[in-house]
BALOBA-1460 file (C-alpha; in Angstrom, 3 decimals):
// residues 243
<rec num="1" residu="x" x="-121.963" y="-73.904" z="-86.075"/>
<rec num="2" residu="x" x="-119.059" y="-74.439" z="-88.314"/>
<rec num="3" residu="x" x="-116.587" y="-73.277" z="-85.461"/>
<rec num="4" residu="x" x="-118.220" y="-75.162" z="-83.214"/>
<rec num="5" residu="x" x="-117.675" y="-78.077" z="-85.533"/>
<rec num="6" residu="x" x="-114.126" y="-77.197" z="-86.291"/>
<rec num="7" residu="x" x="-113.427" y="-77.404" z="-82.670"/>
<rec num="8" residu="x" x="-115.397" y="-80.941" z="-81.668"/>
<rec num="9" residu="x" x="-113.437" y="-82.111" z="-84.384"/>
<rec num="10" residu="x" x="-109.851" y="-80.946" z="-82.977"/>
<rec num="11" residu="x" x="-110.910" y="-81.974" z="-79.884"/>
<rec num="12" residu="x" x="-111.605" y="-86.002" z="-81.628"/>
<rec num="13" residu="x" x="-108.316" y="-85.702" z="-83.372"/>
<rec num="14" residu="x" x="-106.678" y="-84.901" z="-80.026"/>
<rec num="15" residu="x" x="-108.379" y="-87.270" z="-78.290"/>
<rec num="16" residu="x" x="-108.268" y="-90.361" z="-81.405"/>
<rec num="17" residu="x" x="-104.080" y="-88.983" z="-80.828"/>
<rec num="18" residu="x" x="-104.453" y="-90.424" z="-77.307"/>
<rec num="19" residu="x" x="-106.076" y="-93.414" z="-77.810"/>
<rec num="20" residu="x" x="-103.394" y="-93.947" z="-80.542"/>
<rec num="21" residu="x" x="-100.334" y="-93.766" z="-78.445"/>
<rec num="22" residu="x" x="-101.830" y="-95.779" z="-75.892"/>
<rec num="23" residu="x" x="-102.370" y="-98.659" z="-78.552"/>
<rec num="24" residu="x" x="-98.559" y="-98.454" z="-79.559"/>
<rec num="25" residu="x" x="-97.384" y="-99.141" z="-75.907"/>
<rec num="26" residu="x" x="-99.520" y="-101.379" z="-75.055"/>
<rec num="27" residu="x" x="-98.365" y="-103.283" z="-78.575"/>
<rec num="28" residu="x" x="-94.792" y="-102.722" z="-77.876"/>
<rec num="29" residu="x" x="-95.114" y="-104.125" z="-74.284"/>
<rec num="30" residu="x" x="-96.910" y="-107.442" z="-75.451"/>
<rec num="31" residu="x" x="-94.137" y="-107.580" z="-78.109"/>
<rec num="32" residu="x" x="-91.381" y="-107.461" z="-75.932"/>
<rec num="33" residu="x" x="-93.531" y="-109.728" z="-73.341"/>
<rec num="34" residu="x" x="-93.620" y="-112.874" z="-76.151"/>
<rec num="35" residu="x" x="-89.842" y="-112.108" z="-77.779"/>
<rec num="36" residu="x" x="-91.064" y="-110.541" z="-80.863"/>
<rec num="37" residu="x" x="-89.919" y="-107.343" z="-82.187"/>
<rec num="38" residu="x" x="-91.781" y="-104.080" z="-81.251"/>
<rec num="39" residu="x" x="-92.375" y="-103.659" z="-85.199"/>
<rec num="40" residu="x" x="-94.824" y="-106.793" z="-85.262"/>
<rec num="41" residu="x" x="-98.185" y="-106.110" z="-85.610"/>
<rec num="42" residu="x" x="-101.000" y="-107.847" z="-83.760"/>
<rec num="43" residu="x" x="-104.446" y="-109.127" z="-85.146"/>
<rec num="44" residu="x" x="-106.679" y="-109.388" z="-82.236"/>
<rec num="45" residu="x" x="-109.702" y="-112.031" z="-83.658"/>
<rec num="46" residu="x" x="-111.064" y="-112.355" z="-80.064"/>
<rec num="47" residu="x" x="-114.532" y="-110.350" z="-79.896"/>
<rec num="48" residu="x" x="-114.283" y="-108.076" z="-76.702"/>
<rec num="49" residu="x" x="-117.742" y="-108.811" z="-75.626"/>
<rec num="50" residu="x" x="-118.714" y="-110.160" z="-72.434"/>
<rec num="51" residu="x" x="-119.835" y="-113.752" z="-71.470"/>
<rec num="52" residu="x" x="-123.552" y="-115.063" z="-71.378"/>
<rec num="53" residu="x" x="-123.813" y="-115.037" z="-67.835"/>
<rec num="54" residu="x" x="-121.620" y="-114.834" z="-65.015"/>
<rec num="55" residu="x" x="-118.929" y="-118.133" z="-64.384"/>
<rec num="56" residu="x" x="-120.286" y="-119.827" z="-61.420"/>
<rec num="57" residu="x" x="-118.226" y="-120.130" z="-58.276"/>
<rec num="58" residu="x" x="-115.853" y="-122.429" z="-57.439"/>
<rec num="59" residu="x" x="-113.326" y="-123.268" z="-54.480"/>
<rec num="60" residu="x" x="-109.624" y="-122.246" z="-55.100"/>
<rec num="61" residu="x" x="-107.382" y="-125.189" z="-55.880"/>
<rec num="62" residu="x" x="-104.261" y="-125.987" z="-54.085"/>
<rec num="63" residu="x" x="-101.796" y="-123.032" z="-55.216"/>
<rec num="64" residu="x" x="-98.034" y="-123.684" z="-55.313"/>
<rec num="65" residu="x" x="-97.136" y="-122.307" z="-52.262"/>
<rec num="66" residu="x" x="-100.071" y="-124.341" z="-50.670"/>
<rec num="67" residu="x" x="-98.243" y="-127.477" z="-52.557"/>
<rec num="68" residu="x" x="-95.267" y="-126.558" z="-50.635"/>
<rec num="69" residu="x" x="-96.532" y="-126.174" z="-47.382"/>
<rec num="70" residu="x" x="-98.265" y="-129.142" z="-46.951"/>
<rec num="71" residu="x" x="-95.339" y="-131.436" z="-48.415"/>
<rec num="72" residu="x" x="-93.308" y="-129.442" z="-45.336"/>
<rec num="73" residu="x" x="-95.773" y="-130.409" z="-43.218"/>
<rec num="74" residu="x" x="-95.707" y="-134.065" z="-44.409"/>
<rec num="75" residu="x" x="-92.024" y="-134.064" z="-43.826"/>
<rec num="76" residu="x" x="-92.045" y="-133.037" z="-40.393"/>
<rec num="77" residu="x" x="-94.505" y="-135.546" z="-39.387"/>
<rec num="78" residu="x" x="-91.762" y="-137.474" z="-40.745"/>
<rec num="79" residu="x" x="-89.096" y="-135.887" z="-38.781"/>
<rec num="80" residu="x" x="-91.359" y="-136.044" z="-35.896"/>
<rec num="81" residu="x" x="-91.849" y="-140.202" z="-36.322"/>
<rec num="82" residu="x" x="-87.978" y="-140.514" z="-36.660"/>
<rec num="83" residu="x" x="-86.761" y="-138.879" z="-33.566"/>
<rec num="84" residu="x" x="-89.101" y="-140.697" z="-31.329"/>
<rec num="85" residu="x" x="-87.754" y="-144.002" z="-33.220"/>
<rec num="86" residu="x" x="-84.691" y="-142.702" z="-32.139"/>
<rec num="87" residu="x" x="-85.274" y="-142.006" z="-28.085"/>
<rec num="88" residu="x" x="-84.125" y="-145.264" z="-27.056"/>
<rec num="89" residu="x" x="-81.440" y="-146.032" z="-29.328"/>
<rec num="90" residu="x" x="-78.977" y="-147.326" z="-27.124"/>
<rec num="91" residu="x" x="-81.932" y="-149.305" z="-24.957"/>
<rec num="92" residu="x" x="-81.508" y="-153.051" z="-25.961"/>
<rec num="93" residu="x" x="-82.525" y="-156.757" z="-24.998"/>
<rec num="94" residu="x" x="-81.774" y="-159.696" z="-25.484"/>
<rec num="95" residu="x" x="-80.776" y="-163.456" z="-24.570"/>
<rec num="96" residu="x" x="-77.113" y="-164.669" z="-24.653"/>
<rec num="97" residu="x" x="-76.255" y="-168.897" z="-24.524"/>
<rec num="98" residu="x" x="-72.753" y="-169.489" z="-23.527"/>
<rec num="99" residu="x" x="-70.938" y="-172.667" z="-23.033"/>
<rec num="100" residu="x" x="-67.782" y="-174.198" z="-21.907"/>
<rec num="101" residu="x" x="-66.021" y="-177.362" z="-20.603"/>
<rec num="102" residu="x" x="-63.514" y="-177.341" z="-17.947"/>
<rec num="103" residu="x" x="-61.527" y="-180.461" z="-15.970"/>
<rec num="104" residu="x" x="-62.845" y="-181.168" z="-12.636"/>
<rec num="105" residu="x" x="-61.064" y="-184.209" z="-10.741"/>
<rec num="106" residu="x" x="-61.654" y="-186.693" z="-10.338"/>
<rec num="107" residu="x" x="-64.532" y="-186.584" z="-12.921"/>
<rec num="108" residu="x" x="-62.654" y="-185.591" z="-15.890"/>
<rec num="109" residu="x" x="-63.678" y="-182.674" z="-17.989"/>
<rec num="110" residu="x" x="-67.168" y="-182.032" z="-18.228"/>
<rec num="111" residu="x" x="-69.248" y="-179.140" z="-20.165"/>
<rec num="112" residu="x" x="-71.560" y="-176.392" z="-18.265"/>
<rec num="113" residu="x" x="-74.176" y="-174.119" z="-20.371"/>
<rec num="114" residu="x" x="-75.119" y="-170.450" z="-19.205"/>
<rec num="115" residu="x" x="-78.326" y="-169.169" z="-20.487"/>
<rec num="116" residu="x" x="-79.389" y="-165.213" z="-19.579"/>
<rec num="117" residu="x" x="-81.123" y="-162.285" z="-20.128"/>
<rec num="118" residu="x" x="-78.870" y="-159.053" z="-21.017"/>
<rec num="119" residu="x" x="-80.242" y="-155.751" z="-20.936"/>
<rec num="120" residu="x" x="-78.102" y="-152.516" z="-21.522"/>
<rec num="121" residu="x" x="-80.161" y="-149.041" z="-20.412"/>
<rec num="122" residu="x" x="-78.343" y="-145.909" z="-21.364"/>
<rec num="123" residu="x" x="-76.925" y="-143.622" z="-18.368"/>
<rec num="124" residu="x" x="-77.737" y="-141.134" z="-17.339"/>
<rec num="125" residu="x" x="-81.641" y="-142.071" z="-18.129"/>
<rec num="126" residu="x" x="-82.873" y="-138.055" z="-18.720"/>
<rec num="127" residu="x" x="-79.939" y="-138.288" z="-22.031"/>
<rec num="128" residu="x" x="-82.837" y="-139.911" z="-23.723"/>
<rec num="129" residu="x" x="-83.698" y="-137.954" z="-26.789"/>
<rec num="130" residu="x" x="-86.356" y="-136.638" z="-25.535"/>
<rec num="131" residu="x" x="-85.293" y="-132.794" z="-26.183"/>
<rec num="132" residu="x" x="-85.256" y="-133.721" z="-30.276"/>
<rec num="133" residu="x" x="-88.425" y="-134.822" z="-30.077"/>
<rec num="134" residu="x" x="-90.003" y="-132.274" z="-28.675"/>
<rec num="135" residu="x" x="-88.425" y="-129.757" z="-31.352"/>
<rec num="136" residu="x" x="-89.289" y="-131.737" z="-34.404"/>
<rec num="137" residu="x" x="-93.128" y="-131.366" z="-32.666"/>
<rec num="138" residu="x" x="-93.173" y="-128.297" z="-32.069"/>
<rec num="139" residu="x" x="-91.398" y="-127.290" z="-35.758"/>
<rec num="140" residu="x" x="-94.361" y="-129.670" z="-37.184"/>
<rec num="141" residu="x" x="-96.718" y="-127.495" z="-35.311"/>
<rec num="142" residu="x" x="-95.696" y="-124.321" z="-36.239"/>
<rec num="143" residu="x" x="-95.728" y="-125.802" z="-39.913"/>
<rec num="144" residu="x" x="-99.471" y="-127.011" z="-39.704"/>
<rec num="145" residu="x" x="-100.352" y="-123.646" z="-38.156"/>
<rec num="146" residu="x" x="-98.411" y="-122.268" z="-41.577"/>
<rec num="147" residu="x" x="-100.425" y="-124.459" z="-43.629"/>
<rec num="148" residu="x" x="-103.770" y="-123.540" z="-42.193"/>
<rec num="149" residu="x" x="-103.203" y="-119.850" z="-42.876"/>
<rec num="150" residu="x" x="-102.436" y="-120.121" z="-46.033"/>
<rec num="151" residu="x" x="-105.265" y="-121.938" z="-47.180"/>
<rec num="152" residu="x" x="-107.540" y="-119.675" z="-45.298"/>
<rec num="153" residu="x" x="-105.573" y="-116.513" z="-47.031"/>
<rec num="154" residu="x" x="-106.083" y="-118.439" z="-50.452"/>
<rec num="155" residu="x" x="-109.967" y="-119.092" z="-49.941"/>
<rec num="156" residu="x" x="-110.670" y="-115.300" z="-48.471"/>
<rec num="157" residu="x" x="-108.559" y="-114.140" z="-51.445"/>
<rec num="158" residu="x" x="-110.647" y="-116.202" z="-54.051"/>
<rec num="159" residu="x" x="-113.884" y="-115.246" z="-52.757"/>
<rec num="160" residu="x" x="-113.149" y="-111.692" z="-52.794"/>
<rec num="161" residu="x" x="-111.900" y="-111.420" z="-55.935"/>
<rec num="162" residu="x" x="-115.572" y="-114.047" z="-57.412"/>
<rec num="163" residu="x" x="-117.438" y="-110.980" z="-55.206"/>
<rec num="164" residu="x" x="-115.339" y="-108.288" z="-57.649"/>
<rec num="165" residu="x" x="-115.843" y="-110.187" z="-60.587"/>
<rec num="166" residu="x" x="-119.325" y="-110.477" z="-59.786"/>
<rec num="167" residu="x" x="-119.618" y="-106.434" z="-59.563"/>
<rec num="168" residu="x" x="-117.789" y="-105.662" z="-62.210"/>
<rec num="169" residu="x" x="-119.979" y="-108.050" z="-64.389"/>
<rec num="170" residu="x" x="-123.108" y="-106.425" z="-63.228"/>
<rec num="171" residu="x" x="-121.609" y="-102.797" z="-63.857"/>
<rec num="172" residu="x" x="-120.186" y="-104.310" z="-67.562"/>
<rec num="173" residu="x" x="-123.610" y="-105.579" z="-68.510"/>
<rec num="174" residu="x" x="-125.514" y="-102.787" z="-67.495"/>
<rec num="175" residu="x" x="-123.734" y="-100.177" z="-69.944"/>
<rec num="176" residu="x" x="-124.146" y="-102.560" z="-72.688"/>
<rec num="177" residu="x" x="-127.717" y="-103.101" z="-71.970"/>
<rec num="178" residu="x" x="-129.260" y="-99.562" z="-71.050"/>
<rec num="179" residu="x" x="-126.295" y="-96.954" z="-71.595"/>
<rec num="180" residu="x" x="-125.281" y="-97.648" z="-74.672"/>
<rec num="181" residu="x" x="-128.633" y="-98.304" z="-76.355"/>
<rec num="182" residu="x" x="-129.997" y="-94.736" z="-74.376"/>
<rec num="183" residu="x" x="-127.576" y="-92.707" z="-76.033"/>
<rec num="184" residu="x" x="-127.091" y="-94.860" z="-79.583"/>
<rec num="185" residu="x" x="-131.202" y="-93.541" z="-79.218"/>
<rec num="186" residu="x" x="-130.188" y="-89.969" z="-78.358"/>
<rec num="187" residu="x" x="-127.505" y="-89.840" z="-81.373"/>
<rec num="188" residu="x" x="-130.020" y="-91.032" z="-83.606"/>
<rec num="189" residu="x" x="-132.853" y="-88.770" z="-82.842"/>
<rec num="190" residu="x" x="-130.817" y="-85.835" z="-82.537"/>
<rec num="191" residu="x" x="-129.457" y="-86.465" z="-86.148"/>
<rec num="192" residu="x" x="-133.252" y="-86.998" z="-87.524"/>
<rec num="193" residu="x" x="-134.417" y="-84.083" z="-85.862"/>
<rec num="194" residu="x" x="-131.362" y="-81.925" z="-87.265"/>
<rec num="195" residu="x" x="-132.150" y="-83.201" z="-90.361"/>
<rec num="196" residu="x" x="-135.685" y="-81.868" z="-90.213"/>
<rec num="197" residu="x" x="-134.343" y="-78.254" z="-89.217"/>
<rec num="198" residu="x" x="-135.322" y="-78.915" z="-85.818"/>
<rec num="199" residu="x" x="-132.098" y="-79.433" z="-83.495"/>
<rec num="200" residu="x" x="-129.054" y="-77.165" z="-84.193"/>
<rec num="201" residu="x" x="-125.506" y="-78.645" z="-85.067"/>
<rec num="202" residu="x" x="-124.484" y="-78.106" z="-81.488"/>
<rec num="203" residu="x" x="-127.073" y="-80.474" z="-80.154"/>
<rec num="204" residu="x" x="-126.276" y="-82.946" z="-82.403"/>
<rec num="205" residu="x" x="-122.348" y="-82.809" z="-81.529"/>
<rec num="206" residu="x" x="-123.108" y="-82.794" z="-77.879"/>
<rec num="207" residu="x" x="-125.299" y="-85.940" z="-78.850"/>
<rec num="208" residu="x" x="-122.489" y="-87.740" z="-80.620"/>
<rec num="209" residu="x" x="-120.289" y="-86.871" z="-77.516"/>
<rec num="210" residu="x" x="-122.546" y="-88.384" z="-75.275"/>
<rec num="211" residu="x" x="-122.526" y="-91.278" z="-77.200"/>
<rec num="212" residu="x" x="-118.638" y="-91.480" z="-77.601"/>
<rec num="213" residu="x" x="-118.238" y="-91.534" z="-73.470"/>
<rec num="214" residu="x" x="-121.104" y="-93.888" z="-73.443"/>
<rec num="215" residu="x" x="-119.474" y="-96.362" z="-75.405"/>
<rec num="216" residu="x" x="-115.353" y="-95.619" z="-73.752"/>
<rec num="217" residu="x" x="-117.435" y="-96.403" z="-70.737"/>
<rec num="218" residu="x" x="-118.597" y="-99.284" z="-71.643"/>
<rec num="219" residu="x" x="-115.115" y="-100.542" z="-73.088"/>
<rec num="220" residu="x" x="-113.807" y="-99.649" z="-69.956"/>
<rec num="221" residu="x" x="-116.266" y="-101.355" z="-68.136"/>
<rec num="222" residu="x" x="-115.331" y="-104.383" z="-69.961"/>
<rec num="223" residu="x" x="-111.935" y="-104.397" z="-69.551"/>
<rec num="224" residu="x" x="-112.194" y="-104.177" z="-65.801"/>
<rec num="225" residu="x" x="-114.066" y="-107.285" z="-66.167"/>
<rec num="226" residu="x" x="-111.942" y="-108.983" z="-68.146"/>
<rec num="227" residu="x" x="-108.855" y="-107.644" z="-65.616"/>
<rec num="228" residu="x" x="-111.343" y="-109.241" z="-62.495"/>
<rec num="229" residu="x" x="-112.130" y="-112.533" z="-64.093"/>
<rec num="230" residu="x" x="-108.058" y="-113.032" z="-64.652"/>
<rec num="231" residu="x" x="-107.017" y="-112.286" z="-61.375"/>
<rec num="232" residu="x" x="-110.153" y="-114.684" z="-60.136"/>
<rec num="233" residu="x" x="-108.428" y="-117.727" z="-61.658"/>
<rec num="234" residu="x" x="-104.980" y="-116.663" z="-60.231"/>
<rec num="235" residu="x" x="-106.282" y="-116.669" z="-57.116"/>
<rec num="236" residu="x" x="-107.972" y="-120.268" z="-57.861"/>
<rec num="237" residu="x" x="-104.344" y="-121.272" z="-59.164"/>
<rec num="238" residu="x" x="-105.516" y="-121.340" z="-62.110"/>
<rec num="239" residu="x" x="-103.974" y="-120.140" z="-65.667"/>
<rec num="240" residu="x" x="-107.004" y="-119.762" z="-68.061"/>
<rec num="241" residu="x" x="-110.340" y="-120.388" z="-68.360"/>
<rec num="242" residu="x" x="-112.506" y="-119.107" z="-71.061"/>
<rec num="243" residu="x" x="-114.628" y="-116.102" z="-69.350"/>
């Protein structure tokens, strides 16, 4: 028993080792991530526990690039607008009024008025802009067609990663509700009944094991929660949101 002891408890050491230089990356990488020197030391006061319940669904907002497509579609209705203004630029009407006075004998000098209609039509008639149009439409098209897949990309995106989240949460609260308390109840009774002569040491380590991978487990469980419920609001173009 004592060997076996001696070795469970190398085996912790080895393991508690791990877990350590894990903790000092991940430190120095959030250090260097917020400009503060790797030598700072964090105080995390947030309780890693999950949520209540679930956060209920909710349609993504427009994301940036969404922003940006639809102002580019806005602009080349625009475009579109202003080059069929601009066909018939040099197609114009209008009314002239000229006068003069000139000598006629033997009457004298008498005045004459000229009213008409003056219309100037470009040559030849197919030069009429017509070609410009049809690119800005067909540029605002392609645009529109841009615009549309993008918002269907962001909504399939956003419900995918609700329908992770929503695993994840179920997998998360299920450790914490039957795995951990199952072997938290093993641990215990394995200790009472080696206590009583009953269980060897062995049984109890392998009980306290059990109970250590129970509970990494469940840590890990909630971290991939936590890790779904961020990447849920990115895809909502959102930046946080308590869980």
């Amino acid at each position: 028993d004592a060997e076996q002891a001696a070795l469970i408890a190398e085996t912790g050491r080895a393991s508690e080792e791990s877990a350590r230089v894990a903790e000092i990356m991940a430190a120095g990488q959030l250090a260097t991530a917020v400009g503060l020197p790797v030598e700072t030391r964090f105080s995390i006061r947030e309780k890693f526990m999950l949520p209540s319940k679930l956060p209920p669904n909710r349609p993504a907002g427009e994301r940036p690039h969404v922003r940006r497509a639809a102002n580019a579609v806005d602009a080349g209705a625009g475009e579109v607008a202003l080059a069929r203004a601009s066909t018939w630029d040099d197609l114009g009407v209008g009314i002239f009024v000229e006068g003069e006075r000139f000598r006629d004998e033997p009457e004298g000098i008498e005045p004459e008025g000229l009213v008409g209609l003056r219309l100037n039509i470009p040559l030849p008639l197919w030069q009429n802009g017509s070609g410009q149009v049809a690119e800005k439409t067909a540029a605002h098209k392609r645009k529109a067609a841009r615009l549309d897949s993008l918002r269907l990309a962001a909504g399939n995106q956003a419900l995918t990663a609700y329908r992770a989240l929503t695993i994840r949460y179920r997998v998360a609260e299920r450790m914490d509700s039957r795995l951990l308390p199952a072997a938290r109840k093993l641990a215990g009774d394995r200790e009472a009944a080696y206590r009583r002569g009953e269980a060897d040491m062995e049984s109890l380590f392998r009980s306290r094991e059990r109970l250590a991978q129970a509970e990494a487990a469940s840590l890990e469980a909630r971290k991939n929660y936590f890790i779904s419920h961020a990447e849920w609001l990115d895809s909502l173009g959102e930046s946080h949101a308590s869980p």
